[in-house]
GUMI-557819 format. One record per residue (C-alpha): residue in one letter; x, y, z. Coordinates in steps of 0.02 Angstrom, whole numbers, always signed. Example, Ala and Ser with C-alpha at 12.3 -4.5 7.8 and 13.67 -1.06 7.14 Angstrom:
# GUMI-557819
@type:A, X:+615, Y:-225, Z:+390
@type:S, X:+684, Y:-53, Z:+357
END
This chain:
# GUMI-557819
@type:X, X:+2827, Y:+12289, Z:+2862
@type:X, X:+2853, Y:+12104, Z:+2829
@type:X, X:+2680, Y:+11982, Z:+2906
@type:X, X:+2749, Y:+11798, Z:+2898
@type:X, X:+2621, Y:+11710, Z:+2765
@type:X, X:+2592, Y:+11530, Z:+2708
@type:X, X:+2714, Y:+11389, Z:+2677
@type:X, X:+2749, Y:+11418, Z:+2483
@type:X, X:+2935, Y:+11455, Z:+2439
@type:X, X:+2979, Y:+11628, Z:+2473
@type:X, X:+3082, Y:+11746, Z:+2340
@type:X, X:+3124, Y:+11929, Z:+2381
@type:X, X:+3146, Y:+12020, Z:+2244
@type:X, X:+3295, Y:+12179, Z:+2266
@type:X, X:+3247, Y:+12329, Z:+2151
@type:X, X:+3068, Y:+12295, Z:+2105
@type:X, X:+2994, Y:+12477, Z:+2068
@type:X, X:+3125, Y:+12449, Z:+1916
@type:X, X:+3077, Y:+12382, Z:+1741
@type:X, X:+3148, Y:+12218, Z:+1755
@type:X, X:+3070, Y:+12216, Z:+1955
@type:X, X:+2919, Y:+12257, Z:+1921
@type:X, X:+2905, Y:+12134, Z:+1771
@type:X, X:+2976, Y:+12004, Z:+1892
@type:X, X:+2841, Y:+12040, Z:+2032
@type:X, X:+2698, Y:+12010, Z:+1909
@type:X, X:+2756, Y:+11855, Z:+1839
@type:X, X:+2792, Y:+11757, Z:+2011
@type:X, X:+2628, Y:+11830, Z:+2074
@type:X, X:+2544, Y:+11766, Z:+1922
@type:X, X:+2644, Y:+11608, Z:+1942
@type:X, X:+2564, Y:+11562, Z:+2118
@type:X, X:+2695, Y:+11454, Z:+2165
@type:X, X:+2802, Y:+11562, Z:+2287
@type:X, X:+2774, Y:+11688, Z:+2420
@type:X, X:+2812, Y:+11848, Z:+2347
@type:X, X:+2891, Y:+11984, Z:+2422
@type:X, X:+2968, Y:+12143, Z:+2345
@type:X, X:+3099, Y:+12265, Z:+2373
@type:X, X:+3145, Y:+12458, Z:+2360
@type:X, X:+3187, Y:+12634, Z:+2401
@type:X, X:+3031, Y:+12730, Z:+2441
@type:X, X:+2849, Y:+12677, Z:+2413
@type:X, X:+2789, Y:+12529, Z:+2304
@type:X, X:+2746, Y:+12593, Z:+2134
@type:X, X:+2689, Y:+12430, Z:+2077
@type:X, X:+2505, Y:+12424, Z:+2041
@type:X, X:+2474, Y:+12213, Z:+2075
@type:X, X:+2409, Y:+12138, Z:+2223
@type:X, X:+2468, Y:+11964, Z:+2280
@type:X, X:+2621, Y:+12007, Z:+2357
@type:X, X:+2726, Y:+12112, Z:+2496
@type:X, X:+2819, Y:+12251, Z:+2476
@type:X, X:+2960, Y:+12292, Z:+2591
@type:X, X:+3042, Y:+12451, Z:+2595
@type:X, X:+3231, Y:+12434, Z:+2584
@type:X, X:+3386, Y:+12495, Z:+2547
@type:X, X:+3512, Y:+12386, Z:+2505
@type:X, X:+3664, Y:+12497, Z:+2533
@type:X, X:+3629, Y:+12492, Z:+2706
@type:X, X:+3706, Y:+12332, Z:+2792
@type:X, X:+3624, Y:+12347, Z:+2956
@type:X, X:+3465, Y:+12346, Z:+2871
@type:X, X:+3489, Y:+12230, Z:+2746
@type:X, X:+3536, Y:+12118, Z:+2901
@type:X, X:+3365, Y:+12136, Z:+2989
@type:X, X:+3249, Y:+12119, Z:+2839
@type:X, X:+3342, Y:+11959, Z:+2758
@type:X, X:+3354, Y:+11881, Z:+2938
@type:X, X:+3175, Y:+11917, Z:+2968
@type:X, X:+3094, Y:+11859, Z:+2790
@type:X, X:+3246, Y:+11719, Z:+2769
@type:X, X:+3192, Y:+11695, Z:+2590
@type:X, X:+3215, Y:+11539, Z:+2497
@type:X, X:+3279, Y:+11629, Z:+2360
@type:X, X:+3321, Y:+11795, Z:+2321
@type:X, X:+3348, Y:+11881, Z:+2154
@type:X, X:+3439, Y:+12029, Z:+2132
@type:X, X:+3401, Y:+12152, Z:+2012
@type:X, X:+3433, Y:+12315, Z:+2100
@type:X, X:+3581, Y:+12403, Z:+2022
@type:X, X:+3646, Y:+12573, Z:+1954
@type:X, X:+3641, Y:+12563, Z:+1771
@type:X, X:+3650, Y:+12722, Z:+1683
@type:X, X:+3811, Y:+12701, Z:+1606
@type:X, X:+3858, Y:+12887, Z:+1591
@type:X, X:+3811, Y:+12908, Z:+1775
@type:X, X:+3916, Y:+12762, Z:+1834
@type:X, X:+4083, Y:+12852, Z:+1772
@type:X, X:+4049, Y:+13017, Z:+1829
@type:X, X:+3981, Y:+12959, Z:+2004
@type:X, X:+4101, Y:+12795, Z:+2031
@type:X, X:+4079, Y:+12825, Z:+2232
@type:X, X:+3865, Y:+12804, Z:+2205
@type:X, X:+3904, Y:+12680, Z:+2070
@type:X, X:+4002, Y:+12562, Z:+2184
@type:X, X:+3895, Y:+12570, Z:+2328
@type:X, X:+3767, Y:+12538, Z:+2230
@type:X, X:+3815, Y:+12384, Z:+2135
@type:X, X:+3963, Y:+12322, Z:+2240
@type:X, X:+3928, Y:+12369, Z:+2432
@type:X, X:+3735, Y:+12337, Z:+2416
@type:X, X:+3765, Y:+12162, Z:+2321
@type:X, X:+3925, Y:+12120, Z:+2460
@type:X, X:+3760, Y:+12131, Z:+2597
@type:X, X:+3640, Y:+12049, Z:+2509
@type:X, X:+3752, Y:+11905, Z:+2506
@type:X, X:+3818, Y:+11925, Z:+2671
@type:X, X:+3639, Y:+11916, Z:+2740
@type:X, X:+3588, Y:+11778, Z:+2620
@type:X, X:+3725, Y:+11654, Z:+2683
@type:X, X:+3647, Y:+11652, Z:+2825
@type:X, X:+3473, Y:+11627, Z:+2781
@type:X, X:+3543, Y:+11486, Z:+2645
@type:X, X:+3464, Y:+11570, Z:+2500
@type:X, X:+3459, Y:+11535, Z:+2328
@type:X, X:+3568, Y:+11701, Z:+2255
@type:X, X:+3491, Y:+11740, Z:+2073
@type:X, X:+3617, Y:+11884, Z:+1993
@type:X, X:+3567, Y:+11978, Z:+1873
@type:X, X:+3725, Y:+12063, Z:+1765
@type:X, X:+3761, Y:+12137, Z:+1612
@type:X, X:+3835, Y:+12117, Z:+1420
@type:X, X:+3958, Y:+12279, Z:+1499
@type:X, X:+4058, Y:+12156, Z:+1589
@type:X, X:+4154, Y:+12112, Z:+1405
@type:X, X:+4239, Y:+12228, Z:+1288
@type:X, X:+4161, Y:+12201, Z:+1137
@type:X, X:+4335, Y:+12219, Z:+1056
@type:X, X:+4406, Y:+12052, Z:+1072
@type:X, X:+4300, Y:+11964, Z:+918
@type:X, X:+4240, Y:+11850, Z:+1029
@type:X, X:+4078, Y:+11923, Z:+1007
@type:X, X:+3928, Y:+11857, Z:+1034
@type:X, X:+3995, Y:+11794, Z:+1199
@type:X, X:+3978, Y:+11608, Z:+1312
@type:X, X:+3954, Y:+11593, Z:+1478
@type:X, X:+4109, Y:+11560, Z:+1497
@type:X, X:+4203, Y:+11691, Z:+1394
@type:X, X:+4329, Y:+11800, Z:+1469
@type:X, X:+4263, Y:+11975, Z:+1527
@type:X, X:+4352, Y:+12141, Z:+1516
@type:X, X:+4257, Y:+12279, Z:+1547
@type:X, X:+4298, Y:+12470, Z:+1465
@type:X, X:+4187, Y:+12539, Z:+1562
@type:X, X:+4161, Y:+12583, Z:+1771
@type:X, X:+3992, Y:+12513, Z:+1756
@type:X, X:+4049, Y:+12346, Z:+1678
@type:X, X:+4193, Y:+12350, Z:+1810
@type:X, X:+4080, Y:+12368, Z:+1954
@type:X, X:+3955, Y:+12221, Z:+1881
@type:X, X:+4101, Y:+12095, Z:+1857
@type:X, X:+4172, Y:+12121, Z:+2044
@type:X, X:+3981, Y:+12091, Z:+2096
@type:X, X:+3991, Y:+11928, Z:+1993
@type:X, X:+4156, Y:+11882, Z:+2067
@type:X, X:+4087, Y:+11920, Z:+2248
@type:X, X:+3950, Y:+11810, Z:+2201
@type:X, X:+4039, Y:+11673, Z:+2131
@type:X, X:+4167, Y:+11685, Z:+2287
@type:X, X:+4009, Y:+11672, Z:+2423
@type:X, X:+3972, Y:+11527, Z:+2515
@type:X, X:+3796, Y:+11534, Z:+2401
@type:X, X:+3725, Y:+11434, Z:+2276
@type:X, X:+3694, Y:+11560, Z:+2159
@type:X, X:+3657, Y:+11592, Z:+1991
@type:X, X:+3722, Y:+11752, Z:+1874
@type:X, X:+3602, Y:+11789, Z:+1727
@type:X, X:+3681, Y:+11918, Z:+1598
@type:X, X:+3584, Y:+12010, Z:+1497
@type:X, X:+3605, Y:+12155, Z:+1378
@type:X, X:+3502, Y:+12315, Z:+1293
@type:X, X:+3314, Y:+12287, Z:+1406
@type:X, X:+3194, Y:+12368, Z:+1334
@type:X, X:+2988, Y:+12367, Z:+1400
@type:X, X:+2872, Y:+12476, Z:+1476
@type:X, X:+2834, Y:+12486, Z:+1667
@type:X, X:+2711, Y:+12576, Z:+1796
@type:X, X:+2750, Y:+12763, Z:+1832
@type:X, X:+2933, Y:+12730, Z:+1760
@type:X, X:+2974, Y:+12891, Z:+1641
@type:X, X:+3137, Y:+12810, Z:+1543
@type:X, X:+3131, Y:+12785, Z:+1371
@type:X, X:+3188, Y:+12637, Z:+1266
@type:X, X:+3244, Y:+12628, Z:+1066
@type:X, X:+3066, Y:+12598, Z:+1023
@type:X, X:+2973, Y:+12739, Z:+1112
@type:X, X:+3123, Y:+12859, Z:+1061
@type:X, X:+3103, Y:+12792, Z:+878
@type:X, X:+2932, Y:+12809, Z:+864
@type:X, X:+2894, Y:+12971, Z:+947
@type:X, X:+3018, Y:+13054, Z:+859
@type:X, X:+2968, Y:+12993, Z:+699
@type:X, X:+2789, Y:+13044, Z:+730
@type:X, X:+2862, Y:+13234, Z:+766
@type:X, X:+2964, Y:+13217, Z:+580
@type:X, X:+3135, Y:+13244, Z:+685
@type:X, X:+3279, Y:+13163, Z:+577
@type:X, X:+3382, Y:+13045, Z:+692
@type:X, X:+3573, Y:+12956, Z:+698
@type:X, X:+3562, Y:+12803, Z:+735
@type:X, X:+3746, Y:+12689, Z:+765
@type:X, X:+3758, Y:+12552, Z:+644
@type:X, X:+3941, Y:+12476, Z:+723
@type:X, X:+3858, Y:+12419, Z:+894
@type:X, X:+3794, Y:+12258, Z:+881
@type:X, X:+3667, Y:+12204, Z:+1026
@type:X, X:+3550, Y:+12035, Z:+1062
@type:X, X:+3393, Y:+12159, Z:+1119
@type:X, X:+3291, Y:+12098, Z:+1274
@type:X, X:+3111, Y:+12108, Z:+1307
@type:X, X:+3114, Y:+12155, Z:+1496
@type:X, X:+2973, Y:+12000, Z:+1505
@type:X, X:+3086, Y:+11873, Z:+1445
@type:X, X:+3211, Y:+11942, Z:+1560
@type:X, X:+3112, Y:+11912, Z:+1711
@type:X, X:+3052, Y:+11752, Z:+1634
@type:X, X:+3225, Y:+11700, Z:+1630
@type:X, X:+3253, Y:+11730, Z:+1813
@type:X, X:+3069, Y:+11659, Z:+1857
@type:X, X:+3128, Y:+11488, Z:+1749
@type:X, X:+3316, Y:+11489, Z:+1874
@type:X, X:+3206, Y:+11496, Z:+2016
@type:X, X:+3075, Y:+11391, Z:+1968
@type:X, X:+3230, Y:+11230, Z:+1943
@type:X, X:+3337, Y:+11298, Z:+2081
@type:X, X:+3450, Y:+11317, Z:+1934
@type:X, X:+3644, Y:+11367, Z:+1974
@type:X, X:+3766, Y:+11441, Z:+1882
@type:X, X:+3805, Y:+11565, Z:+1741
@type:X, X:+3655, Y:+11597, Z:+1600
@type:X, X:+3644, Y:+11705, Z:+1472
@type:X, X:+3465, Y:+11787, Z:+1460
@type:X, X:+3428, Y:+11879, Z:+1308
@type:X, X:+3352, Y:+11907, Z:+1135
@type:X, X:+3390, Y:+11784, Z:+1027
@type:X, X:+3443, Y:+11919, Z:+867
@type:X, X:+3604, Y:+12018, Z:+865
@type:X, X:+3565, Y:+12170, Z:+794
@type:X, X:+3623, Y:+12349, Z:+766
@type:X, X:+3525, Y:+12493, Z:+846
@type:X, X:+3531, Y:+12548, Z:+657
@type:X, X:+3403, Y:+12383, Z:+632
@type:X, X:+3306, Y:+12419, Z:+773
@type:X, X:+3249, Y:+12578, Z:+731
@type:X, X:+3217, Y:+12532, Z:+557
@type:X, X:+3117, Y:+12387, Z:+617
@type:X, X:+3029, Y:+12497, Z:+721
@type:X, X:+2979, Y:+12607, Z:+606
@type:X, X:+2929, Y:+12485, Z:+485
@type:X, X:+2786, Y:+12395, Z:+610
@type:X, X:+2732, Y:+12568, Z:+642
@type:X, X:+2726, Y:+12616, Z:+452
@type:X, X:+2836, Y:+12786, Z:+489
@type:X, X:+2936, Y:+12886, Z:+391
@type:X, X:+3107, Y:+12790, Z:+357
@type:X, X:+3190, Y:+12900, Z:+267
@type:X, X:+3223, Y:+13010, Z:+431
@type:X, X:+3335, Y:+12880, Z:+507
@type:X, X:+3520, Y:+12915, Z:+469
@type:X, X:+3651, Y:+12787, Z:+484
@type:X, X:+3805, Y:+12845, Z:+585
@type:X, X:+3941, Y:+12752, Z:+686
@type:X, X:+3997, Y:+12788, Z:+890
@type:X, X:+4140, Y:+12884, Z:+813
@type:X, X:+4015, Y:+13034, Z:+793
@type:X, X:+3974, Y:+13050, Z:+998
@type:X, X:+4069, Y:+13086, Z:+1134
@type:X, X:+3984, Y:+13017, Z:+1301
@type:X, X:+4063, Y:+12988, Z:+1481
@type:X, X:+4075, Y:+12814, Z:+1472
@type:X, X:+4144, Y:+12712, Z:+1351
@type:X, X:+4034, Y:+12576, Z:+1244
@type:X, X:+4092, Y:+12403, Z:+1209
@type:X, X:+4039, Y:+12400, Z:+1010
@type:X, X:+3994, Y:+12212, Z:+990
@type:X, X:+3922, Y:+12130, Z:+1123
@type:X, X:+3764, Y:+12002, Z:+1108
@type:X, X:+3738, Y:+11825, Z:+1178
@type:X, X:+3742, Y:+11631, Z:+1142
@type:X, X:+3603, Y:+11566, Z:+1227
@type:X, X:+3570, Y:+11397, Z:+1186
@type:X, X:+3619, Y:+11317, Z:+1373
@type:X, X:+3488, Y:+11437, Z:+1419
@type:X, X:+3371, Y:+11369, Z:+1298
@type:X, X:+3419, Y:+11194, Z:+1322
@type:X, X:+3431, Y:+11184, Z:+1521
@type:X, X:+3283, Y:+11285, Z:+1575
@type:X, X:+3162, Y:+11305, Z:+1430
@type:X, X:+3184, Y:+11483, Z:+1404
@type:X, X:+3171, Y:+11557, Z:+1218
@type:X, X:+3129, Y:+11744, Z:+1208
@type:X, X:+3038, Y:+11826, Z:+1086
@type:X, X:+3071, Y:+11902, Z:+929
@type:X, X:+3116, Y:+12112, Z:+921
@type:X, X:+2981, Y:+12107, Z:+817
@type:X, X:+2861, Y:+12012, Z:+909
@type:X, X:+2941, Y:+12121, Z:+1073
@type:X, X:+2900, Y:+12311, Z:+959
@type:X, X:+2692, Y:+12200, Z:+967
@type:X, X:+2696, Y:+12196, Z:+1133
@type:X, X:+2774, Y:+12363, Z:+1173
@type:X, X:+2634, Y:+12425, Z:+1071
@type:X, X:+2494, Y:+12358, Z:+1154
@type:X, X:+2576, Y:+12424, Z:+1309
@type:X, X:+2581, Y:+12593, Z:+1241
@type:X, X:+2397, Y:+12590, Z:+1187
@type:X, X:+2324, Y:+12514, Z:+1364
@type:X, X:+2447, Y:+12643, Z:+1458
@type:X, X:+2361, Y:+12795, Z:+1358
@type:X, X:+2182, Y:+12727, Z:+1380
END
C-alpha cells in the first residue's frame, strides 16, 4: 500500500525484485534525493530500508491505472521486462504481454501523471550482422530475434507517447542480487572451474559487458538531469565471452587450460543470437557523467559480493 511521504521528487521503479531493480532501489535510496518507491509481482525481496514497495503487476491496465494515478511519480523508470531470450520465442504470447502490453500501460498511465519515462532496452534490438557493430544511438535496429522484436516496438511506443522519455540500451548485465538464483559468465566460470569441468566458450560474439551497478547508475544519472532521449549504457570493452571467461579465470588464478574456444555454430538454441553487438558510449559519457567500470574491476566487485553473500 502506497502512504503519501515528503516533498522530494518521486521515482517508481517497475521490476525491482530484478538485478538491475534491486541495484536501482539501493542507489536512489542511498542517493537521498528522491522519494523512492518500488515495484513487483509478489513480495519485496529487497533487503534495504528507505523506501516503499508496491505490489504490482504491470500487465494489468486497470491496475497499473490506480497505482500510477495514486503515487503520480515524477519519474518512472522501467526496468521490468521478460528477458530470457530462449523463453521469449517459445512463449511469444507471455513475451509480448510482458514487454509490449505492460510497457503500452505504463505509459498510458504516465501521460497522465506527466512523468519522466526512463526505458530501459536492449543490444537485441540490432542484428549484429550488418557491420555496423558497435552500434550509435542512432543506428538502425533489426532485430533476429522475438525478444529484440518485442523491445524495439516498446521503444517505438515510447518514442510515439506524448512523454518525455528517455531509452537506455544496454547489453550482457551481469551482478549479483538478494535471493535472485540466476547465474552470470562469472559465477558459471568460476564454479565450474573450481569443479575441473572443461567448458566451450563462443569466441564469434562480441559483447560491451555491464556491471548491473553501472546500469542502474546510468538510469540514476538520466533521472538525476531529467535527461531525454536515447543513451547507450554499458561497459566500456567489447569483448568475446571467450575473453571473459579467460579473464575470469585469470583474477581467480583457475585452471585455464579447461576453457575451450568454440563458435555459435556448435549450439542450437530457440532463439537466435545477434553475433556482434556492443556500444559507443561516449554521448553517455559526455552528457551525463557516466563511465562504467572495467570487466575486470566488475569480476572485483562480483567477488566481494560472493564472499559477503557466503558469510
Amino acid at each position: 500500500m502506497y502512504t503519501q511521504m515528503k516533498t522530494k521528487p518521486k521515482v517508481l521503479v517497475t521490476g525491482s525484485n530484478g538485478l538491475l531493480g534491486q541495484k536501482l532501489v539501493q542507489q536512489l535510496v542511498d542517493l537521498d534525493e528522491f522519494e523512492v518507491i518500488a515495484t513487483g509481482r509478489g513480495k519485496c525481496r529487497i533487503e534495504n530500508t528507505g523506501f516503499q514497495y508496491v505490489e504490482l503487476n504491470i500487465e494489468g491496465e486497470k491496475q497499473v491505472d490506480e497505482v500510477i494515478g495514486l503515487i503520480s511519480p515524477d519519474i518512472l523508470i522501467h526496468g521490468a521486462a521478460m528477458t530470457h531470450v530462449d523463453e521469449c520465442e517459445l512463449n511469444q504470447e507471455a513475451c509480448f504481454k510482458a514487454n509490449v502490453v505492460a510497457t503500452q500501460n505504463l505509459i498510458s498511465a504516465s501521460e497522465k501523471a506527466d512523468s519522466l519515462f526512463v526505458f530501459v532496452s536492449t543490444d537485441f534490438i540490432f542484428s549484429g550482422l550488418d557491420g555496423k557493430d558497435p552500434y550509435l544511438e542512432d543506428s538502425t535496429p533489426h532485430p533476429v530475434n522475438y525478444y529484440g522484436e518485442t523491445k524495439l516496438e516498446a521503444e517505438n511506443l515510447v518514442k510515439e507517447s506524448a512523454l518525455k522519455w528517455a531509452i537506455v540500451r544496454t547489453g550482457l548485465v551481469y551482478g549479483m542480487a538478494q535471493d535472485l538464483t540466476r547465474s552470470n559468465i562469472i559465477l558459471w566460470v568460476k564454479s565450474s572451474l573450481e569443479q575441473g569441468k572443461e567448458i566451450q566458450v563462443v569466441d564469434d560474439q562480441v559483447r560491451t559487458p555491464t556491471l548491473a551497478e553501472d546500469l542502474a547508475a546510468g538510469c540514476v544519472l538520466i533521472a538525476q538531469k531529467k535527461a531525454t532521449g536515447v543513451f547507450n549504457i554499458s561497459g566500456g570493452e567489447l569483448l568475446t565471452p571467450f575473453q571473459m571467461a579467460i579473464q575470469t579465470a585469470d583474477y581467480f588464478g583457475l585452471d585455464k587450460s579447461l576453457i575451450k574456444r568454440t563458435d555459435s555454430s556448435r549450439f542450437t538454441q530457440p532463439a537466435k543470437r545477434p553475433l556482434k553487438t556492443g556500444f559507443i558510449i561516449d554521448k553517455a559519457r559526455k552528457q551525463l557523467g557516466y563511465e562504467p567500470k572495467t570487466f575486470q574491476a566488475g569480476i572485483g566487485i562480483l567477488a566481494k559480493q560472493i564472499i559477503l553473500a557466503s558469510s
